[in-house]
N, C-alpha and C positions, 0 to 999 in steps of 0.2 A: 504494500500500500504506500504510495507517492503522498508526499503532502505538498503544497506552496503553500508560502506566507508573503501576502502580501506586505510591501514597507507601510502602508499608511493604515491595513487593518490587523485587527486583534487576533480574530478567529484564524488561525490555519485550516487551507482546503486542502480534505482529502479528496483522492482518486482512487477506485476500486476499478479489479478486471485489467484490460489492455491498458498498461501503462503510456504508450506514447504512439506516436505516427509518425510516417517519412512523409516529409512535405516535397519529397521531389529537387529542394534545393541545398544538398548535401545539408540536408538540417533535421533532426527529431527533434517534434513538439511533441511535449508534456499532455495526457489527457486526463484535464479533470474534471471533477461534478460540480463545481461553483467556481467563481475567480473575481477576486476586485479587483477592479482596476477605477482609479478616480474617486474613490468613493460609492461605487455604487457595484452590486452585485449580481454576476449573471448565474444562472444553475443551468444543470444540463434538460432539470423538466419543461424548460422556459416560462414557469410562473413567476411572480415576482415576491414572493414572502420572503425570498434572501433580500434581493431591494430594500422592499418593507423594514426587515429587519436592522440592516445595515443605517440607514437612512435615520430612523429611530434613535439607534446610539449615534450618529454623528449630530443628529438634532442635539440630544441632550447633552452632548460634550460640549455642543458651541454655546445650547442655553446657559451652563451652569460658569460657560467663563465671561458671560454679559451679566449674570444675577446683580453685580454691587450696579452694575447700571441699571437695569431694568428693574430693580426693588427699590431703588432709591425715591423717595418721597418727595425730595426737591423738584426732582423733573415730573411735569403733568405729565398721567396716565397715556394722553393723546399721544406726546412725543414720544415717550417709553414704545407706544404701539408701532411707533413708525422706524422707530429702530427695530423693533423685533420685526422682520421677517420671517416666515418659515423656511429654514433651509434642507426643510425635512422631504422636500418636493424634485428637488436636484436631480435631473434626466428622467423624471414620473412620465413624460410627455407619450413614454412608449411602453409603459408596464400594463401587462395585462392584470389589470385590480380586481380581484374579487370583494365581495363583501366582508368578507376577514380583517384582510388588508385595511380595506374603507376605517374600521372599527379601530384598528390598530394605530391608523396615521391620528385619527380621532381623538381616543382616549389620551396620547402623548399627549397632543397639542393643547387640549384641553388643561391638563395639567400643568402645561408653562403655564398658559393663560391665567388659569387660578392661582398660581404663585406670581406673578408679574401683576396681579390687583393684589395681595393679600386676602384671597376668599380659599384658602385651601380647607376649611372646616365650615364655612357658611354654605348653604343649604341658598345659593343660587344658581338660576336657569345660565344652562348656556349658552345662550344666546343675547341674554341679556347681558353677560360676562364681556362677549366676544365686540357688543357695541361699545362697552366703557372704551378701549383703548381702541376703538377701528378696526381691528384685523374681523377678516373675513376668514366663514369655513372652511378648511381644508381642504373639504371632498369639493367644494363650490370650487375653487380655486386649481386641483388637479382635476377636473373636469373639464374646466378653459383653457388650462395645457394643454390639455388633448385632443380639445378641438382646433386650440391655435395649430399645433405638429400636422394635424390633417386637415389644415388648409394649406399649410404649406407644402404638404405633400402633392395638393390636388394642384398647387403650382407649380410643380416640376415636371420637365418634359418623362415619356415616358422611358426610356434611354436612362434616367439618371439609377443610380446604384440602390439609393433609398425607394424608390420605387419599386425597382427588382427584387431588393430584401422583402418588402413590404406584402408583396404578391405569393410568395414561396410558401407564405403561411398556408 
């Protein structure tokens, strides 16, 4: 059993079965069942729960190194909201998301959000959380990634690679 480790992630991927393949270019590639690369996670079943996953912890690693900003009481809530971005969405444009997934990007986010007001123990909607400081839903927001990627898709001639990828499904 092969592992890689990614330099930017935590988890080591393994590879089970045929370890590698000749590419034809005096080269053996490595064959494994996930791989990051950039931040974001591919697997070999093509769903996106590695995604998901990956996405999640690098959310909360970038949340927890803004916390003295975005908890600070000096700055209005509004600004604090405008700093916080979700970076928890990073290349979503092309994940195949199940409802799992949907609950998963959810629940995190929700979580900043209730710590970024101070309601982490108050018995508020959230919805009505997510208006204090401006930020939009999650699912609202990787939903318009995905319609933005497939228009930009439907602008590309048919020739182009992303199109070919696209089709193969």
């Amino acid at each position: 059993m092969k592992s890689f480790i990614c330099r930017s992630c935590s988890n080591p991927v393994t590879s089970t079965g045929r370890t590698s393949v000749d590419s034809g270019a005096s080269a053996n590639l490595e064959l494994v069942d996930k791989l990051g690369h950039l931040g974001d996670m591919w697997s070999v079943d093509g769903d996106a729960d590695a995604a998901v996953e990956a996405r999640i912890r690098i959310g909360w690693n970038k949340f927890w190194q803004m916390v003295p900003l975005l908890t600070n009481r000096d700055i209005s809530l509004l600004s604090r909201g405008r700093v916080y971005s979700s970076c928890m969405l990073h290349g979503s444009e092309t994940w195949p998301v199940r409802k799992e997934n949907e609950v998963a990007l959810q629940r995190a986010e929700m979580k900043m959000v209730r710590c970024m007001c101070d309601k982490v123990k108050d018995k508020v909607r959230s919805k009505e959380l997510r208006d204090r400081p401006g930020t939009d839903d999650i699912i609202l927001v990787l939903h318009q990634n995905r319609l933005q990627w497939y228009g930009h898709l439907l602008r590309k001639e048919d020739t182009d690679w992303n199109i070919r990828l696209q089709t193969k499904r």
